[in-house]
C-alpha positions in Angstrom: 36.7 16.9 -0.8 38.1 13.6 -0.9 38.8 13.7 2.8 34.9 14.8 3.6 34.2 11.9 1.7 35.9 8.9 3.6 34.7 10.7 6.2 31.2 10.5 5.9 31.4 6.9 4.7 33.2 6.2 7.8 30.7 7.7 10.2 28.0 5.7 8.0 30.2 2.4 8.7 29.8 3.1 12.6 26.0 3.7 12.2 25.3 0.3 10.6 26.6 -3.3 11.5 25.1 -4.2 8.0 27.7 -2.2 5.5 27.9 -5.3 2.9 24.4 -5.6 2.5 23.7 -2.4 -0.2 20.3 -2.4 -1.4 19.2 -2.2 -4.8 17.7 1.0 -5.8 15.5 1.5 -9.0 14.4 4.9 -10.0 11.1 5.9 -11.6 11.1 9.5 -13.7 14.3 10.4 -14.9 14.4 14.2 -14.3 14.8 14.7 -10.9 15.4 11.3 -10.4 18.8 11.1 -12.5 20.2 12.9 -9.7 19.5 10.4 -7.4 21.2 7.9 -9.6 24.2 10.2 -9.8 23.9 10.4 -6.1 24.0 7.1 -5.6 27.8 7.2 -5.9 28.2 8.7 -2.7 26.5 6.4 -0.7 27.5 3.0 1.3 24.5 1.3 1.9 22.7 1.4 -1.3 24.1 1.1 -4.9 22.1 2.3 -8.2 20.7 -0.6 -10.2 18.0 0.4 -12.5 16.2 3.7 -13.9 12.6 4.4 -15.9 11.0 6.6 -17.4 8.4 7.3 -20.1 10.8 9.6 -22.4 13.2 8.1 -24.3 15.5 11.4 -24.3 15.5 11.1 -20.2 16.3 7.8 -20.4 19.4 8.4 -23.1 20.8 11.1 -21.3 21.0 9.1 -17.7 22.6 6.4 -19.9 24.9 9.1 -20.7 26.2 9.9 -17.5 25.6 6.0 -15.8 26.1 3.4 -18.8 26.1 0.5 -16.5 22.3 0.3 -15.3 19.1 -1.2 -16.8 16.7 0.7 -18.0 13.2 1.0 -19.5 9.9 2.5 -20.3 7.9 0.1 -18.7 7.2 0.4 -14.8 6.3 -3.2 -14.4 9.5 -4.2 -15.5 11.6 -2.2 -13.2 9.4 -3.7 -10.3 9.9 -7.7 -11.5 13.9 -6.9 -11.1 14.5 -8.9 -7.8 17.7 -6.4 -8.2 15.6 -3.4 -6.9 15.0 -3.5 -3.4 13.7 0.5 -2.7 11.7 2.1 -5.9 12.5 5.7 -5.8 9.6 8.0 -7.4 10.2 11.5 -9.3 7.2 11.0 -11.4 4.8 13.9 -11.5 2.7 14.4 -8.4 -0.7 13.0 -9.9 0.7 9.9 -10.3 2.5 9.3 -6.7 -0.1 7.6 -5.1 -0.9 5.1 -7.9 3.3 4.1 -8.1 3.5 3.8 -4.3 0.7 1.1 -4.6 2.5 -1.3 -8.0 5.9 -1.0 -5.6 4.4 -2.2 -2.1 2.2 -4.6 -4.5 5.3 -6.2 -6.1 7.3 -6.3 -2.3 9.6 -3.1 -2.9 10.0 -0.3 -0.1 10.0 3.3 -1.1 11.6 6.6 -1.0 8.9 9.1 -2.7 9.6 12.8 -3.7 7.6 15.0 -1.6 4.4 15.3 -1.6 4.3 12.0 -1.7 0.4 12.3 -2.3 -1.7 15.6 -3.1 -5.3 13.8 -2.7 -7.3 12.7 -0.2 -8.7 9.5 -1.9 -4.4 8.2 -2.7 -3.6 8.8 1.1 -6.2 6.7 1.6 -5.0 4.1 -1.0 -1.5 3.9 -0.3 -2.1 3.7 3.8 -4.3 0.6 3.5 -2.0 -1.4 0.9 1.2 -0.2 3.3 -0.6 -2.1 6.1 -1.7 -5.2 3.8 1.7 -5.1 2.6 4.0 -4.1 5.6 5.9 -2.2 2.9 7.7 1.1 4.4 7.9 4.3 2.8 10.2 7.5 3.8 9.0 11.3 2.3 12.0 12.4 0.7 11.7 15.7 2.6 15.4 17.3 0.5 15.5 19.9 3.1 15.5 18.4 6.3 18.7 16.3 5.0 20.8 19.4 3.8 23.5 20.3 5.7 22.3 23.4 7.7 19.2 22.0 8.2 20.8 18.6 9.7 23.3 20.8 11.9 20.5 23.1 13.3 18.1 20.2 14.3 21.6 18.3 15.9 21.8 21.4 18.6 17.8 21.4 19.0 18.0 17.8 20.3 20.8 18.3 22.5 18.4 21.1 24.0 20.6 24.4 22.7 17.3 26.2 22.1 15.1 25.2 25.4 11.3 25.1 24.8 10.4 26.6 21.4 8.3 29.1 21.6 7.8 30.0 17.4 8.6 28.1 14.2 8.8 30.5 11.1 9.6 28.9 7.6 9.5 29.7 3.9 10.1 28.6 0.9 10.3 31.2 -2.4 11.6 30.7 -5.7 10.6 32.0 -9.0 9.2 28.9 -10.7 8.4 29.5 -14.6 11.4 27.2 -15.3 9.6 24.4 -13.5 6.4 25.3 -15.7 8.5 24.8 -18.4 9.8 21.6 -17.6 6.5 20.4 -15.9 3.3 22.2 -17.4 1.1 19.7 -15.4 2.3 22.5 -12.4 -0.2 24.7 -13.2 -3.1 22.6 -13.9 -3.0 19.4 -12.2 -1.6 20.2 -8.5 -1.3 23.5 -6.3 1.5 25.0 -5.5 0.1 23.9 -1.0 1.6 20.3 -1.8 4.3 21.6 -4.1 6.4 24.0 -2.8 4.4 24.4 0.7 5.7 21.1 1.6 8.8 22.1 2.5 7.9 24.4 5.1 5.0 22.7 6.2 6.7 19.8 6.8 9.6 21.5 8.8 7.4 23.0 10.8 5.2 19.2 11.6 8.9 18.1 12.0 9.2 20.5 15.5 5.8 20.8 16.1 5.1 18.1 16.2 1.0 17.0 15.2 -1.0 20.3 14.0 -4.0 20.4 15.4 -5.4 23.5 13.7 -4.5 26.3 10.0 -5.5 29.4 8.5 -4.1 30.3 5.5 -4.6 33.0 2.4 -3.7 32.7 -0.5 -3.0 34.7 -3.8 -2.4 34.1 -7.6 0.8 36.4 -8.2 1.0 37.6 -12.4 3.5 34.8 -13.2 1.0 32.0 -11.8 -1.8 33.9 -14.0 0.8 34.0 -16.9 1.4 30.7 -17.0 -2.1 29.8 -16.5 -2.2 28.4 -13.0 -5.0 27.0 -12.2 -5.0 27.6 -8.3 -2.7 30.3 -6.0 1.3 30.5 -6.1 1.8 33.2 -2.8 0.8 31.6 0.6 0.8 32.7 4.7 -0.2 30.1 7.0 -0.4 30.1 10.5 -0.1 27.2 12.4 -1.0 26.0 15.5 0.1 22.8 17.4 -2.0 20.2 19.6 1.0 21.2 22.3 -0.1 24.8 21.5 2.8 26.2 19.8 2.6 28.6 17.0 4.3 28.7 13.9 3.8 30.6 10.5 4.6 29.2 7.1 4.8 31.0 3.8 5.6 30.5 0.0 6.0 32.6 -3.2 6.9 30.7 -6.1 6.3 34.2 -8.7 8.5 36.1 -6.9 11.3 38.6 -8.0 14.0 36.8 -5.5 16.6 38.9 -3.9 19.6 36.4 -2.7 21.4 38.0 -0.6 18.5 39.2 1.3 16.5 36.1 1.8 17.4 32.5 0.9 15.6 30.2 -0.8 14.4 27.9 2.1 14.9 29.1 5.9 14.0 27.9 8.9 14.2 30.2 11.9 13.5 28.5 15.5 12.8 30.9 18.5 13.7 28.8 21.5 13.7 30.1 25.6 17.5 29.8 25.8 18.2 30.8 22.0 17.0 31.3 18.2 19.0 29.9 14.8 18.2 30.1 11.3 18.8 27.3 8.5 19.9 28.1 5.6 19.6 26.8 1.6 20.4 27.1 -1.3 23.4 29.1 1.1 24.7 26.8 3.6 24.7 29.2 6.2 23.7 28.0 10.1 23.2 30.9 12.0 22.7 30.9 15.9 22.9 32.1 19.1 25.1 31.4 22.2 24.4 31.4 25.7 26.1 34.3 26.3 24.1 36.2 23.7 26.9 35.8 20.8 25.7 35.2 17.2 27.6 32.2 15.7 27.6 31.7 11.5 28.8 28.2 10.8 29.2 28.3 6.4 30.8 25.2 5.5 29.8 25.6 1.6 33.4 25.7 0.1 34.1 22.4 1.7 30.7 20.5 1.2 29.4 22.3 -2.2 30.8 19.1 -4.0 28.4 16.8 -2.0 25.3 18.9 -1.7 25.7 20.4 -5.3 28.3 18.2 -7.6 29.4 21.5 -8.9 30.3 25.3 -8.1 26.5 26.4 -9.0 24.4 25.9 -6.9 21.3 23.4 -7.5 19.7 20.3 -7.5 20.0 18.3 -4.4 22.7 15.4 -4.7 24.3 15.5 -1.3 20.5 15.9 0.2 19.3 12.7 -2.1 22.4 10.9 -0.9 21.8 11.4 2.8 18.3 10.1 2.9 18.5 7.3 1.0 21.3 5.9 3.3 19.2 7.1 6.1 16.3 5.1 5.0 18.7 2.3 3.4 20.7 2.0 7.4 17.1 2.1 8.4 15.4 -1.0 6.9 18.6 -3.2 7.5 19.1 -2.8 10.7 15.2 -2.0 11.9 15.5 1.1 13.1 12.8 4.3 13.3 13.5 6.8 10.8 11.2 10.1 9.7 9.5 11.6 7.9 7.7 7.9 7.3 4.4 6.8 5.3 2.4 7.8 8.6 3.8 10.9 9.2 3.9 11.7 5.9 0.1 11.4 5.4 -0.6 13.2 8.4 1.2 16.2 7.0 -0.7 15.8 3.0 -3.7 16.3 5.6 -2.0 19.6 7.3 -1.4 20.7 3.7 -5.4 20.1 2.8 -6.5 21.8 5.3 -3.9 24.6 4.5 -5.9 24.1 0.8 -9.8 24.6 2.5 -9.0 27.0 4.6 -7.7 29.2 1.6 -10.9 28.5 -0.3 -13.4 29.4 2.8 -11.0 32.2 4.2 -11.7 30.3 7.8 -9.6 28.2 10.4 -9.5 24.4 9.4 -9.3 21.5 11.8 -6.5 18.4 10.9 -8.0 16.3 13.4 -11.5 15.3 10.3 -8.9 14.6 7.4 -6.9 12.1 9.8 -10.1 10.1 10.3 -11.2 10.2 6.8 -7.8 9.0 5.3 -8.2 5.9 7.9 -5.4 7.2 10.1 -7.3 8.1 13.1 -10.5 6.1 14.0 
């Protein structure tokens, strides 16, 4: 493990001719966002600094585990800290948009949880105070920076699958421990910008803009248990302004079966081949040219990094790779993705995934663009 280690902070300290210059990084909600914290130890170009949240129980047990950092209820203060360079934000989704905002406000760039936003009027909001501010902003999009995931869309750029021809992703987990943790899930979001943003936005992430969706959706009996206020089971299709398909789907009530379907997958069905990403497995399936099936499953060396444990869960090693991704990024000016831009235009894919459910008919992306400001 040690040896993965030096060696993914030595091919970091090729990618950047800014090593000694680690950014600050604050955190804001301390549930998901004490991982990051922990995570934080396994990255070279940013260092953890400070952490918040409203709960004083959150805020004892990071303490706990990472005595050395400030910390505090108040928001505000966290932002004054000229020690925080990036505000990362785990707070619940309602309150994204208006956090985003009090960071670019007080000069601090940002790494945001997906969905970054889940309304129309905060996309809005936080795309006119980015440009006032020239603040940047990455969508911590977990999956596209876990280890399959990262490997599979290494070969698609070096052309190993050709022209795609069909995207297929999902995402299904049985979710009434997150309504336990997070009883604002069934009343104040919908499951679209929840767990649909993981497949949605690996699909935008290929496809490239979406020009068009049709979706159903269903409330499955542990949604209506827990008193969900919208649907939990979702099939979208997909279509591209290049006009490439893809489909998309989520169950988050479901009676899983591991070893028959993983968590999140992405399949890709290319001219010259097809591959299939793998989590919370860290399986990479593939084809050859010559029509063999390769199954790269580096998970006994890497579970350490991705998972900081034998069980599988939470998403250290994934948390760790974007935020020196984003960190390499802003020092030395270079693009990086999913940004503010893209990420609003794929909140819009996700609305119109959210209308089209309610009217049970096709909905354009190309109106919601223009009515969040990012398309005259």
């Amino acid at each position: 493990m040690k040896e993965f280690l030096n060696k993914k902070i030595e091919e970091r300290r090729k990618s950047s001719s800014s090593v000694g210059s680690r950014k600050g990084i604050g955190v804001a909600g301390l549930h998901e966002g004490r991982t990051l914290l922990v995570a934080l130890s396994r990255t070279t170009l940013a260092r953890a600094v400070a952490g918040c949240d409203l709960e004083e129980n959150k805020i004892a047990a990071a303490r706990k585990e990472m005595p050395d950092l400030f910390y505090t209820r108040s928001y505000k203060e966290m932002l004054s800290r000229d020690d925080v360079d990036i505000v990362a934000i785990y707070t619940p989704d309602a309150v994204h948009g208006q956090n985003i905002v009090e960071a670019f406000e007080a000069g601090k760039d940002v790494i945001c949880t997906k969905p970054f936003v889940n309304s129309m009027a905060d996309a809005q909001k936080v795309l006119e105070v980015a440009r006032r501010t020239q603040r940047k902003l990455l969508v911590g999009q977990s999956t596209r920076f876990f280890e399959p995931f990262i490997r599979q869309r290494r070969a698609y750029e070096k052309g190993h699958y050709g022209e795609l021809e069909l995207v297929d992703a999902h995402y299904i987990h049985r979710m009434d421990w997150f309504y336990e943790k997070s009883p604002w899930a069934a009343t104040d979001t919908d499951w679209i910008f929840l767990g649909m943003s993981h497949p949605i936005d690996l699909v935008r992430w290929y496809l490239g803009p979406i020009e068009e969706v049709h979706a159903y959706g269903y409330t499955s009996a542990l949604g209506k248990k827990c008193g969900l206020q919208s649907r939990d089971v979702y099939v979208v299709n997909l279509l591209s302004t290049s006009g490439k398909i893809a489909r998309a789907m989520g169950h988050y009530g479901i009676r899983e079966i591991p070893s028959a379907r993983n968590c999140i997958e992405l399949l890709l069905c290319g001219t010259s081949n097809s591959g299939l990403a793998q989590y919370h497995d860290m399986r990479y399936k593939y084809t050859n040219d010559d029509g063999t099936e390769v199954c790269e499953d580096p998970l006994y060396e890497l579970r350490h990094y991705y998972f900081n444990s034998e069980i599988h869960g939470m998403h250290y090693g994934e948390f760790a790779n974007y935020t020196d991704y984003f960190t390499d990024a802003l020092i030395n000016n270079k693009p990086y993705s999913p940004n503010l831009e893209e990420g609003i235009e794929t909140f819009c894919v996700m609305e119109a995934v959210r209308r089209s459910v309610q009217t049970g008919k096709p909905v354009a992306v190309e109106p919601l663009l223009r009515e969040v400001g990012l398309k005259p």
